[in-house]
C-alpha positions as CSV (number, residue, x, y, z in Angstrom):
1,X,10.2,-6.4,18.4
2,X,7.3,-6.1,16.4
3,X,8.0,-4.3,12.8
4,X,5.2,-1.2,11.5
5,X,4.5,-1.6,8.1
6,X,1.9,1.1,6.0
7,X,-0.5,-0.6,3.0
8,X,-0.9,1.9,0.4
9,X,-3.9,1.9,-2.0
10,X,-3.4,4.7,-4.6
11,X,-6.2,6.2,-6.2
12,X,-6.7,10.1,-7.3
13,X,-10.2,10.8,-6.1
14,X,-9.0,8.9,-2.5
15,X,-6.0,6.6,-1.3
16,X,-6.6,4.3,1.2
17,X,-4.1,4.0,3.7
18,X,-3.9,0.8,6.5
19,X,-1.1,0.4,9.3
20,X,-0.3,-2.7,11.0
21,X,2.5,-4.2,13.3
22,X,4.1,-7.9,12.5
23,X,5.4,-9.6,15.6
24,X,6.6,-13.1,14.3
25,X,3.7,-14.6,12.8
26,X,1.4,-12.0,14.8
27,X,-0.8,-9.3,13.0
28,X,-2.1,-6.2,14.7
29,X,-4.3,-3.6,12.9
30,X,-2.8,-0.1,14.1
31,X,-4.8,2.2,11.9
32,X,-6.4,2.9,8.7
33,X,-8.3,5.6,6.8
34,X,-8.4,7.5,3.8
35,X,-7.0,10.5,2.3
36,X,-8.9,12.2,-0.5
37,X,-8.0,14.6,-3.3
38,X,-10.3,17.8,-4.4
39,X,-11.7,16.8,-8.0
40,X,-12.1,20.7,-9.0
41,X,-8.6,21.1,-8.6
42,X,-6.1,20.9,-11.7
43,X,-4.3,17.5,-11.8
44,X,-1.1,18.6,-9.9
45,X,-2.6,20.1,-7.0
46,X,-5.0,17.2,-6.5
47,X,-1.1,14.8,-6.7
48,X,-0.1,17.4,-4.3
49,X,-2.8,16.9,-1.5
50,X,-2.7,12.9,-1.6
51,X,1.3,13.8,-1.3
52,X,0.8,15.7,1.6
53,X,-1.6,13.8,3.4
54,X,-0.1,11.4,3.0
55,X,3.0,12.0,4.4
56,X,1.4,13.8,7.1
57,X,0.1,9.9,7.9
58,X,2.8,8.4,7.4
59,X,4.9,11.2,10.0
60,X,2.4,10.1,12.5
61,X,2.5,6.7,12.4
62,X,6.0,6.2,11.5
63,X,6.2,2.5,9.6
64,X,9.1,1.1,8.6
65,X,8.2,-0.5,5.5
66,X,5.4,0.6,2.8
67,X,3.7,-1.8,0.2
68,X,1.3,-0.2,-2.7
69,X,-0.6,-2.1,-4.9
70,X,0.7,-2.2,-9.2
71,X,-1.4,-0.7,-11.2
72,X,-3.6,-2.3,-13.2
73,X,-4.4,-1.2,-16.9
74,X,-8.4,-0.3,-17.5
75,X,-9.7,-0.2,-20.4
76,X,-9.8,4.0,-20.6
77,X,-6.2,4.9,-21.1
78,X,-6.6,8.5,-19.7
79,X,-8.2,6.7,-16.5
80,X,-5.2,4.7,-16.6
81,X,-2.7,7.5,-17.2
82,X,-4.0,9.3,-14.2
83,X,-4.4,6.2,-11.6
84,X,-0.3,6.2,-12.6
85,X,0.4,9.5,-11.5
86,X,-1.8,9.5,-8.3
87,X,0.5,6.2,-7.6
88,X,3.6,8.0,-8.1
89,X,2.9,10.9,-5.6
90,X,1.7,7.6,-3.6
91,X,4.9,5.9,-3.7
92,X,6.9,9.3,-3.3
93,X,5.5,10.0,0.2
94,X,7.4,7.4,2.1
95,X,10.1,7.5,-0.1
96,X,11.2,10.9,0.7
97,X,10.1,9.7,4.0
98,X,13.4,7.0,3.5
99,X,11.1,4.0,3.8
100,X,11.7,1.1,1.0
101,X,8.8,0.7,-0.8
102,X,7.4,-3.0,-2.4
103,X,4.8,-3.0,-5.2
104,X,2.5,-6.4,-5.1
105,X,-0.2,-6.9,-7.8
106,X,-3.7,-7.3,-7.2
107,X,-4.1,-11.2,-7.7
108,X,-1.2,-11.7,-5.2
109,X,-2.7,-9.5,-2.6
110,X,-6.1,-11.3,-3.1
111,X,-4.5,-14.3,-2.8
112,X,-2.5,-13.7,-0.4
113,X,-5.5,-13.4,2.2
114,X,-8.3,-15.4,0.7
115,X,-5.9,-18.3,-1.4
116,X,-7.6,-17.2,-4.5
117,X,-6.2,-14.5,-7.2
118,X,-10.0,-13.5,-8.2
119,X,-11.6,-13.0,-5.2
120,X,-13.9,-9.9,-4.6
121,X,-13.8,-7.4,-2.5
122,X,-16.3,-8.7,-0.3
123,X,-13.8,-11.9,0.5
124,X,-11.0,-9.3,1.0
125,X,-13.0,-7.4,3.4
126,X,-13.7,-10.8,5.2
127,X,-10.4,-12.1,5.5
128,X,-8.8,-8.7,6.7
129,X,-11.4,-7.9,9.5
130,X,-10.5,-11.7,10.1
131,X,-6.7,-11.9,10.3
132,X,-6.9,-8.3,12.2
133,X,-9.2,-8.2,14.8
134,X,-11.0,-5.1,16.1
135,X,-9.9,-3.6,12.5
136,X,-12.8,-1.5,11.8
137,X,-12.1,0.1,8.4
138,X,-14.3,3.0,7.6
139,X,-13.9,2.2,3.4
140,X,-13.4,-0.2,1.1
141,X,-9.8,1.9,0.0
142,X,-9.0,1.3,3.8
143,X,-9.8,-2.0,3.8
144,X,-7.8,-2.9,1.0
145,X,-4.6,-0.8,2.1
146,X,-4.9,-3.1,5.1
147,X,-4.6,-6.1,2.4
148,X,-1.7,-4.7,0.9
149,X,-0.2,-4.2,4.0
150,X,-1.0,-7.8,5.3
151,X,0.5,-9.4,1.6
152,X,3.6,-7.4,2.6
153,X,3.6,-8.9,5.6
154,X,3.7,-12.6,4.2
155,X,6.1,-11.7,1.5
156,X,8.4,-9.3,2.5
157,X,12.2,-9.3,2.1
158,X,14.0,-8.1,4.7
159,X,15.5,-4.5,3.8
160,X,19.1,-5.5,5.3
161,X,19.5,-8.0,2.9
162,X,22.0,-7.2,0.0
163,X,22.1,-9.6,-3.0
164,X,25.8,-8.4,-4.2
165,X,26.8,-10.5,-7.3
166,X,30.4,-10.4,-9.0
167,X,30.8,-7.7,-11.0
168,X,31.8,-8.3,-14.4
169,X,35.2,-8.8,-15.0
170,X,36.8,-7.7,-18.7
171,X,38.9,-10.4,-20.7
């Protein structure tokens, strides 16, 4: 049965959003897009829209699993600053949706489809439209949600796994 997963890449002026189906080793685009934010608008309503779009997307398409992609520190910590809290209200969508959420960092995500850690968007763009065929992304922010969501794909744990160590016993 093949397994919906939702690539998530946050950003507070627009997110991009990609959705694919794994089937065994199989990759099939689903949909992508982007949601954008009103710059006018004070900080927390503009959080609020990418929220509710968002979820709105992710109500539609219903994945099981959602992958977003670390942030990255710029050199402008305000830009920085903000990027983190558009991420948040990312990450919180398909949380309070109940899906797990997994955070992958750039280099792995670029690696991931081209084999190299420093490749360019260009590459990126290449290797998705190649590994999902038919995928027609309408933005680069699509595109790369689809990369996320194809590194989450390859990397995955399964959700049902529990890792349950001893607990500490006093002496």
């Amino acid at each position: 049965m093949a397994l919906r997963l939702i690539g998530l890449d946050p950003g507070l002026r627009r997110t991009g959003w990609g959705v694919i189906e794994v089937d065994g080793s199989n990759l099939v685009h689903v949909a992508s897009g982007e949601v954008a934010s009103t710059v006018s608008l004070p900080l927390a309503e503009r959080l609020s829209q990418l929220f509710d779009a968002l979820s709105g997307v992710i109500e539609a398409f219903g994945p099981a699993e959602a992958a977003v992609e670390e942030t990255f520190v710029n050199k402008n910590p305000s830009s920085t600053l903000k990027l983190g809290q558009a991420r948040g209200a990312v990450m919180l969508a398909p949380a309070q949706a109940g899906i797990p959420v997994a955070e992958y960092p750039a280099n792995l995500i670029k690696k991931s489809l081209v084999g190299n850690g420093h490749a360019d968007k260009r590459q990126v763009q290449t290797m998705v439209s190649v590994l999902l065929p038919g995928a027609k992304p309408k933005s680069a922010d699509a595109s790369d949600a689809l990369a996320i969501a194809i590194c989450h794909a390859h990397h995955r744990r399964p959700p049902n796994v529990r890792y349950d160590f001893p607990k500490k016993v006093r002496v």
